[in-house]
N, C-alpha and C positions, 0 to 999 in steps of 0.2 A: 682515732686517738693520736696518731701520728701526725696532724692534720695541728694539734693544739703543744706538742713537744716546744716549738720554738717558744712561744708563749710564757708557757710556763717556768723553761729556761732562764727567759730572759727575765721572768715576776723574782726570780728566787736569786736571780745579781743583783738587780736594784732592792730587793730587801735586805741583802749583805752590805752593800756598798751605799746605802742610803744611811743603815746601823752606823758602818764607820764612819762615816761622815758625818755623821750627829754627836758620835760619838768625840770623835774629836774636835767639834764643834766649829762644826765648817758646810754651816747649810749651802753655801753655794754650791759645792762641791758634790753635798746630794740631789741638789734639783739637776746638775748635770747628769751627775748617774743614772737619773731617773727618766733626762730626756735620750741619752745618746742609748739606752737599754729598751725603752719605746722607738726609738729611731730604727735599730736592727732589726728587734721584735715584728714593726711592722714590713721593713725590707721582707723578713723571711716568713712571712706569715700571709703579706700581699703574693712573693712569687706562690707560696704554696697552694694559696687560691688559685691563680691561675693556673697551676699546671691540671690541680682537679677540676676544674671548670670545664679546662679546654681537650682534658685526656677524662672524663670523670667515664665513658662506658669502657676504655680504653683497662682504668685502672677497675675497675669491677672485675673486667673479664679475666684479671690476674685469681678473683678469688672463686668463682663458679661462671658456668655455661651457658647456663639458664637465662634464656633471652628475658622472660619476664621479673627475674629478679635485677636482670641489667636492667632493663625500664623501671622498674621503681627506685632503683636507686640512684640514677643517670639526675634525677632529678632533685632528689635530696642531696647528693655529694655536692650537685651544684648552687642549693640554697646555703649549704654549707659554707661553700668556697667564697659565696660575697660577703657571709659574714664574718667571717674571719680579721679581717682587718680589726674589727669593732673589738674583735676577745684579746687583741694587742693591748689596747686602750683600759680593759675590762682587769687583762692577768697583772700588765707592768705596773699600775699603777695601784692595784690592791698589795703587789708586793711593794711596793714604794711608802706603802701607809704604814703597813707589817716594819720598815725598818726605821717608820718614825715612831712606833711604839702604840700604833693606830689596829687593832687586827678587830674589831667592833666592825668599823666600817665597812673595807672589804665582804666580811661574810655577811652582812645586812644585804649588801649592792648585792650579792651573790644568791642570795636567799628569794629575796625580791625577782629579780632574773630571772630562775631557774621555776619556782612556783608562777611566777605570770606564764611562762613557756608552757610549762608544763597545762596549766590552767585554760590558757589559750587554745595548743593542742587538741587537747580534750573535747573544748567547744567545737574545734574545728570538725575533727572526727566525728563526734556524737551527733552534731548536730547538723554537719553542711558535710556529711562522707567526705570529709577531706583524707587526702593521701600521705604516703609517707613526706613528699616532695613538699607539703603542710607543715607538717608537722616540723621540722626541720627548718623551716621557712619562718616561724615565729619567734627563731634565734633573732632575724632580719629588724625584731621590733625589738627584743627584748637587751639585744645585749648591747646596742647602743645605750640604754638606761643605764645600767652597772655602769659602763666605761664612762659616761659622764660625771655619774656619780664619785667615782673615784677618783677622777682627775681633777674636778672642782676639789674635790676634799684631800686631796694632797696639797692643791696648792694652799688653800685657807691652813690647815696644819701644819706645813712649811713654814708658810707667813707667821701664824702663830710662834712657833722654836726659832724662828729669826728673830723674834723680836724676844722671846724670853732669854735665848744665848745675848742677844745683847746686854742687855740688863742684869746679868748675871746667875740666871737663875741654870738649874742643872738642866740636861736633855734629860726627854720624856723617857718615865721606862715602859714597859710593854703592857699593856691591858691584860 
């Protein structure tokens, strides 16, 4: 969980600072907030990959002894760790939708996401004994989908309220 904090942090500024920004009708101003809060996001969500990657039996041995729960999970922390960049992409800009008044999309992307993992997993397990280091590892596929998904659909929706602020029409309010 610690592992997604920056993330999440940084979905729930650009969904404030994206709000005021629309709100005061100043789309450039939210596509900034949206990129300089993705920019951190991934700073501190790349380092946090690595330190799990690179310390991942290191930080295990903080919670139990047990060589064989370090090997199962040596491997999952570090399917984790690569995917993390991608839940930058996935958290900041489903919060970036949330402050254009978009909260539909997000939880689609997130739905989609989370049941494909899930779904995948399962097959992986049931049907090829895959491991936890699997299981975990289907993030690797899935959360790059959400993250595109969101970030195309910010920008098309930005685009969209640029163009209706210009022409005078109100900002969107929230789904």
């Amino acid at each position: 969980s610690i592992a997604f904090l920056p993330g999440f942090g940084f979905a729930t500024a650009a969904t404030a600072l994206v709000g005021q920004s629309i709100g005061a009708r100043d789309p450039e101003a939210a596509r900034l907030a949206s990129r300089i809060s993705a920019r951190w996001s991934l700073i501190w969500m790349t380092t946090g990959g690595l330190v799990y990657f690179l310390f991942s039996r290191d930080i295990l041995r903080i919670f139990t002894d047990e060589p064989s729960v370090i090997d199962y999970g040596d491997g999952a922390l570090k399917a984790l760790a690569i995917s993390l960049p991608f839940w930058t992409f996935w958290t900041v800009y489903g919060g970036s939708l949330r402050g254009l008044g978009d909260s539909r999309t997000p939880m689609v992307a997130s739905t989609i996401s989370m049941w494909l993992a899930v779904s995948l997993a399962w097959v992986a397990v049931n049907w090829f004994d895959g491991s936890l280091t699997t299981v975990w590892s289907t993030f690797l596929v899935t959360s790059p989908i959400a993250a595109v998904i969101n970030t195309l659909a910010f920008r098309q929706r930005l685009r969209e309220t640029s163009d209706d602020l210009r022409v005078g029409l109100p900002p969107p309010t929230p789904a």
